[in-house]
FIZAMI-938460 format. One record per residue (C-alpha): y negated, x, z negated; residue number from 1; residue in one letter. Coordinates in steps of 0.02 Angstrom, whole numbers, plus 50000, padded with zeros to 5 digits. Layout:
+-------+-------+-------+-----+---+
|    py |    px |    pz |   k | r |
+-------+-------+-------+-----+---+
|     Y |     X |     Z | NUM | a |
...
+-------+-------+-------+-----+---+
This chain:
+-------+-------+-------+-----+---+
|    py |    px |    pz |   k | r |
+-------+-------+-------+-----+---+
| 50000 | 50000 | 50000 |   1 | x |
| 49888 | 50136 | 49972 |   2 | x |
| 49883 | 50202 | 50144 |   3 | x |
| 49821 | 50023 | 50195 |   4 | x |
| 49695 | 50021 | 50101 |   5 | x |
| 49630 | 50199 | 50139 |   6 | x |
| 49648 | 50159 | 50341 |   7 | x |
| 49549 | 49998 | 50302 |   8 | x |
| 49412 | 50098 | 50198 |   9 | x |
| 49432 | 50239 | 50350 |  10 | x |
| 49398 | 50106 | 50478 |  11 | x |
| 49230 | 50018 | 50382 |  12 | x |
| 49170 | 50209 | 50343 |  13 | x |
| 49192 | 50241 | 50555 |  14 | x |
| 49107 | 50066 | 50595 |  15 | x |
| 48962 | 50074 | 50467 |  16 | x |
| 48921 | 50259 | 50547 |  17 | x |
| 48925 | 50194 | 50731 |  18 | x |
| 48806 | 50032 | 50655 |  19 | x |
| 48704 | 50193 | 50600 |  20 | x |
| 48703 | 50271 | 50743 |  21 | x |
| 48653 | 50143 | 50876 |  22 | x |
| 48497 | 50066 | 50725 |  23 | x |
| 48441 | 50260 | 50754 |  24 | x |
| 48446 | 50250 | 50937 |  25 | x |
| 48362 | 50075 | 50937 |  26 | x |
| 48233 | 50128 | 50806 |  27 | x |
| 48192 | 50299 | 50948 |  28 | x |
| 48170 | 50196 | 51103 |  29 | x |
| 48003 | 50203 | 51102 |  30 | x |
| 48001 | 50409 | 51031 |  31 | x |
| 47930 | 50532 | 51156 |  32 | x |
| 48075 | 50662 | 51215 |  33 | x |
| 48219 | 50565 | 51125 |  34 | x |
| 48371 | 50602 | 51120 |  35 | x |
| 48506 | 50468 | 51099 |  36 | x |
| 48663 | 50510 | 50980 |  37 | x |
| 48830 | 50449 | 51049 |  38 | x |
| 48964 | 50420 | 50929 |  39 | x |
| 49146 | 50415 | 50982 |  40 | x |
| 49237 | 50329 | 50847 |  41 | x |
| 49425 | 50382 | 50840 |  42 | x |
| 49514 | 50218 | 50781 |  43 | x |
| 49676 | 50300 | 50796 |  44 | x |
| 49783 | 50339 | 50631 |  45 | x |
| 49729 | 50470 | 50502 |  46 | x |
| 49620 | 50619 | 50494 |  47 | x |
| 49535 | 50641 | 50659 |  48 | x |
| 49369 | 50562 | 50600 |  49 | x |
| 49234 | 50567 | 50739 |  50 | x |
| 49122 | 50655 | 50864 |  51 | x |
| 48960 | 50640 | 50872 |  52 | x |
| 48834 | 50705 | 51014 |  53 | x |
| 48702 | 50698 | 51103 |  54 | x |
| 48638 | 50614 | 51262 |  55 | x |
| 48566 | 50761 | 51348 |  56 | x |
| 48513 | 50677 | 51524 |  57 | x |
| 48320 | 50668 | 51554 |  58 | x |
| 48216 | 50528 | 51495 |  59 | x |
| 48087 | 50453 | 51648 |  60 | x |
| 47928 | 50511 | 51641 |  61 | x |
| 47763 | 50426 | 51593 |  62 | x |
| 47604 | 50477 | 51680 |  63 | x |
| 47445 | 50513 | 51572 |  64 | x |
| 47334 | 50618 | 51643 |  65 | x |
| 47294 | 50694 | 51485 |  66 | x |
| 47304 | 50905 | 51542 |  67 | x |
| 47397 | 50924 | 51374 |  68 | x |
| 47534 | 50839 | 51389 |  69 | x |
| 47677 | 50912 | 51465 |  70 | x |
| 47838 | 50828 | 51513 |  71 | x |
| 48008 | 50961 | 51516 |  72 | x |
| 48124 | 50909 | 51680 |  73 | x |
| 48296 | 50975 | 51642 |  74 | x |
| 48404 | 51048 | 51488 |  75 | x |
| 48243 | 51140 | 51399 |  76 | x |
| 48172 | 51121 | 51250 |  77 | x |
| 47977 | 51165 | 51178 |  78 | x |
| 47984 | 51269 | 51048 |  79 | x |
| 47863 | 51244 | 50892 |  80 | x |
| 47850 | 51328 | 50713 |  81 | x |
| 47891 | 51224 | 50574 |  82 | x |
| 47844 | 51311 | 50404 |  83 | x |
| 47881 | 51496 | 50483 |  84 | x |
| 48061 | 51405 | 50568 |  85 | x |
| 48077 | 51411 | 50733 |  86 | x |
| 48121 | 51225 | 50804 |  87 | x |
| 48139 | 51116 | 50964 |  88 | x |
| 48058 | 50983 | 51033 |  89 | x |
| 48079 | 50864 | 51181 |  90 | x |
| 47894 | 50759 | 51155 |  91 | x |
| 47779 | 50856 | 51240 |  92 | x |
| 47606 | 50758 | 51184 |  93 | x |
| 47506 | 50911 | 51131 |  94 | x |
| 47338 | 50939 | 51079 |  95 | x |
| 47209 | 51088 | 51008 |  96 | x |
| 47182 | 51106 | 50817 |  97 | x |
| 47046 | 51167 | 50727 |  98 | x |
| 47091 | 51324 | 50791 |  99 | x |
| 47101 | 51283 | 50966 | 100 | x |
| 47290 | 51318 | 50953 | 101 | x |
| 47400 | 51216 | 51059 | 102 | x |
| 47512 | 51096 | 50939 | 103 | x |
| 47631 | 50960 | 50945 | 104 | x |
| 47585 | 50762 | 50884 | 105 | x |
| 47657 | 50843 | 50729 | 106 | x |
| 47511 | 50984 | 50705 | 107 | x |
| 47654 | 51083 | 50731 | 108 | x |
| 47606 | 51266 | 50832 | 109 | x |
| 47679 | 51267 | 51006 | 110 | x |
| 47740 | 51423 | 51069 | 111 | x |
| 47731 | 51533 | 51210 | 112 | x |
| 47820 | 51677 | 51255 | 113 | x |
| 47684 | 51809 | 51142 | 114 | x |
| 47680 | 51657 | 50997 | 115 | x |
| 47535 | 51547 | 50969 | 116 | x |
| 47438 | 51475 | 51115 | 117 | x |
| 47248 | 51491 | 51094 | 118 | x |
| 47153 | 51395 | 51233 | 119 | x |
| 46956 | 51346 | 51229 | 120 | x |
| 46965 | 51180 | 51311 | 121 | x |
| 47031 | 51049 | 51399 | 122 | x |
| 47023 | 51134 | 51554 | 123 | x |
| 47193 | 51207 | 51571 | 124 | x |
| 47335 | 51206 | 51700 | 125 | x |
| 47511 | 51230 | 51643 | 126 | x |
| 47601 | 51273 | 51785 | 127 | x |
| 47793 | 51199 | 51828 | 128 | x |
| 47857 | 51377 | 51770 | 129 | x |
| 47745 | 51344 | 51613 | 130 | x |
| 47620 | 51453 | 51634 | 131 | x |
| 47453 | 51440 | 51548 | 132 | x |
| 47268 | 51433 | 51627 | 133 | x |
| 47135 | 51414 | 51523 | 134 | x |
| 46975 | 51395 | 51654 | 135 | x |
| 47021 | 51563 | 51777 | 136 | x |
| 47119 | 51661 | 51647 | 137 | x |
| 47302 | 51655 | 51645 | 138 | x |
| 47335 | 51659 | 51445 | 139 | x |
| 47513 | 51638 | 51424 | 140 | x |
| 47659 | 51545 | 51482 | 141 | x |
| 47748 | 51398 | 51353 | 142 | x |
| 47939 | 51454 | 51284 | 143 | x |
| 48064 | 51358 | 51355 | 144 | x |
| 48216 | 51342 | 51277 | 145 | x |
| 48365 | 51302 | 51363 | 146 | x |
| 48557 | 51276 | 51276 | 147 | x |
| 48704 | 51305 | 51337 | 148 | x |
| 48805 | 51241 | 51195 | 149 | x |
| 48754 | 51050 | 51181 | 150 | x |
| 48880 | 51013 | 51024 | 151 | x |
| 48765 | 51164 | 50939 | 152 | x |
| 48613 | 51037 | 50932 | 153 | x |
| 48552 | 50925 | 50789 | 154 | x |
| 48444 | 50808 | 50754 | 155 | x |
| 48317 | 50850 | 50604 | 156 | x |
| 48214 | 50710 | 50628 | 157 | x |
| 48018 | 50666 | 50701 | 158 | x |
| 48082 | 50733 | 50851 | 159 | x |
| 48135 | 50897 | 50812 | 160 | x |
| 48299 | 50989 | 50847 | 161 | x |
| 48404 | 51134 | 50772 | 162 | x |
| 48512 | 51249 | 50873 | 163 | x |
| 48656 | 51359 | 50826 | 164 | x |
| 48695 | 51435 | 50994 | 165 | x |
| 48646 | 51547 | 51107 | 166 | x |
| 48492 | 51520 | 51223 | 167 | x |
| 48532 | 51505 | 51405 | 168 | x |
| 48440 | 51503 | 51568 | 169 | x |
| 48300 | 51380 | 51610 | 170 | x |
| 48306 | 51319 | 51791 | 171 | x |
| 48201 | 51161 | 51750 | 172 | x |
| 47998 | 51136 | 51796 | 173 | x |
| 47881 | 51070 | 51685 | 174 | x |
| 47752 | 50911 | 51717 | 175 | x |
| 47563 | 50921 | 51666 | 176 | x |
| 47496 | 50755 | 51632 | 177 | x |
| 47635 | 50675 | 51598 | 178 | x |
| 47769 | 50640 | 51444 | 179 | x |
| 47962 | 50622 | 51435 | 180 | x |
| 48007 | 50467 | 51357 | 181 | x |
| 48149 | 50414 | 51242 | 182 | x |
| 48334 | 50415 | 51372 | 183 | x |
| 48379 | 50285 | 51259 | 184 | x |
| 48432 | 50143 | 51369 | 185 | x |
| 48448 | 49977 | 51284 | 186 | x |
| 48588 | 49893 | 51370 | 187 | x |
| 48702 | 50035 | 51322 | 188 | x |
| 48642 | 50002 | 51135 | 189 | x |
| 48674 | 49838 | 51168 | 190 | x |
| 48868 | 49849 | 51232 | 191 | x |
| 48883 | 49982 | 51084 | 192 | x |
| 48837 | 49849 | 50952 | 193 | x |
| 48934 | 49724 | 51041 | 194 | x |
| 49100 | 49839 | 51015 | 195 | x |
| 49054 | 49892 | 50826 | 196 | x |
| 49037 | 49704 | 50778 | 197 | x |
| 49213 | 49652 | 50843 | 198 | x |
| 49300 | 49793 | 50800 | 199 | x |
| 49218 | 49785 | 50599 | 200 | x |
| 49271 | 49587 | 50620 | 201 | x |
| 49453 | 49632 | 50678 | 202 | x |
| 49457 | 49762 | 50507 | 203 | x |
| 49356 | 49607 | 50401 | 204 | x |
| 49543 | 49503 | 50455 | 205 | x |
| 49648 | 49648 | 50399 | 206 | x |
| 49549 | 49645 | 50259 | 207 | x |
| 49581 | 49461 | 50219 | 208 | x |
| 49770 | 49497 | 50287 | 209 | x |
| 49790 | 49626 | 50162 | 210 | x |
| 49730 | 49525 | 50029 | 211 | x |
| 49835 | 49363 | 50047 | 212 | x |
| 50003 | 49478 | 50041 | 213 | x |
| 49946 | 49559 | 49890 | 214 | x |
| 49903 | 49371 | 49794 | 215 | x |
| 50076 | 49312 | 49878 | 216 | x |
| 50155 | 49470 | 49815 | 217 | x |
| 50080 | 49442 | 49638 | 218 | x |
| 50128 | 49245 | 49634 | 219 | x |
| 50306 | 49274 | 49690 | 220 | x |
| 50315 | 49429 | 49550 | 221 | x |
| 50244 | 49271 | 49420 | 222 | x |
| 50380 | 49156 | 49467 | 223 | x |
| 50529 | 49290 | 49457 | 224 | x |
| 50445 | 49338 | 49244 | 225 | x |
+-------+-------+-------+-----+---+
């Protein structure tokens, strides 16, 4: 009885994740540079749990004419500093500090390939190889990260990424004026949930199953005392 009631614990544990997983996603449509998580529940017998991934195709792109903003076409990421770590970044909306450094919606320093970019306007060309003009002076080009291990990436939240691989080649361009937005796409969500809800309502009847053999079980052990 035991391993019953661990494979029906197993099962809700599996289904509550994927519930997770897809109210993420929904919650992110609308989230620059998105990426959606996939979940591939295993609902076969013991111990293989589940894998979890992300949707690495490109969002579509939304024109804004704004000469910061920069969408990424291809497997690259931006790269920014959070609190001295090095990080990545799909959302491309960028802007100037106080310092004139370039910086993510965050406040979060973008960086190029000799660190922080310093630029003294809005008059500034980024190039499809991500190079930097400020006015007539080439100042930099933007780091581009590409992966080459997509299981190595994690989500940390406000649209930020960790990666434990190695860095691979960039063969992508980038877009100035334009941002990437969310590859979230809601009929997928929408099958997902769709799945999730009859397979938790097929473990809710095992559930109830499991529980009317037990009382029968415990009545017929009554009338044999």
């Amino acid at each position: 009885m035991s391993n019953v009631v661990t494979g029906i614990a197993r099962y809700l544990a599996t289904d509550v994740e994927a519930l997770d997983v897809v109210s993420q996603n929904v919650a992110n449509m609308r989230t620059p540079g998105y990426r959606a998580e996939r979940v591939a529940p295993d609902f076969m017998p013991a111990g293989r749990g589940q894998s979890l991934s992300l949707d690495m195709a490109d969002g579509s792109l939304a024109q804004t004419g704004k000469p910061l903003d920069v969408a990424i076409e291809g497997p690259g990421f931006f790269v920014v500093d959070v609190n001295g770590q090095e990080m990545l970044t799909r959302n491309g909306q960028f802007h100037l500090d106080s310092d004139k450094q370039l910086v993510d919606a965050g406040g979060r320093v973008v960086q190029g390939e000799s660190g922080p970019i310093v630029l003294s306007g809005d008059n500034v060309h980024i190039g499809a190889d991500g190079s930097v003009v400020d006015g007539d002076r080439t100042v930099d080009q933007l780091r581009i990260f590409a992966i080459d291990t997509p299981d190595a990436l994690r989500e940390a939240g406000d649209g930020l990424y960790t990666y434990a691989g190695t860095e691979a080649d960039w063969s992508g361009q980038l877009h100035q004026g334009a941002v990437e937005q969310s590859n979230v796409d809601p009929g997928n969500e929408m099958v997902r949930l769709m799945e999730i809800t009859r397979h938790a309502q097929s473990v809710q009847r095992a559930i109830q199953a499991y529980d009317q053999a037990l009382q029968t079980g415990i009545n017929h052990l009554g009338d044999n005392s």
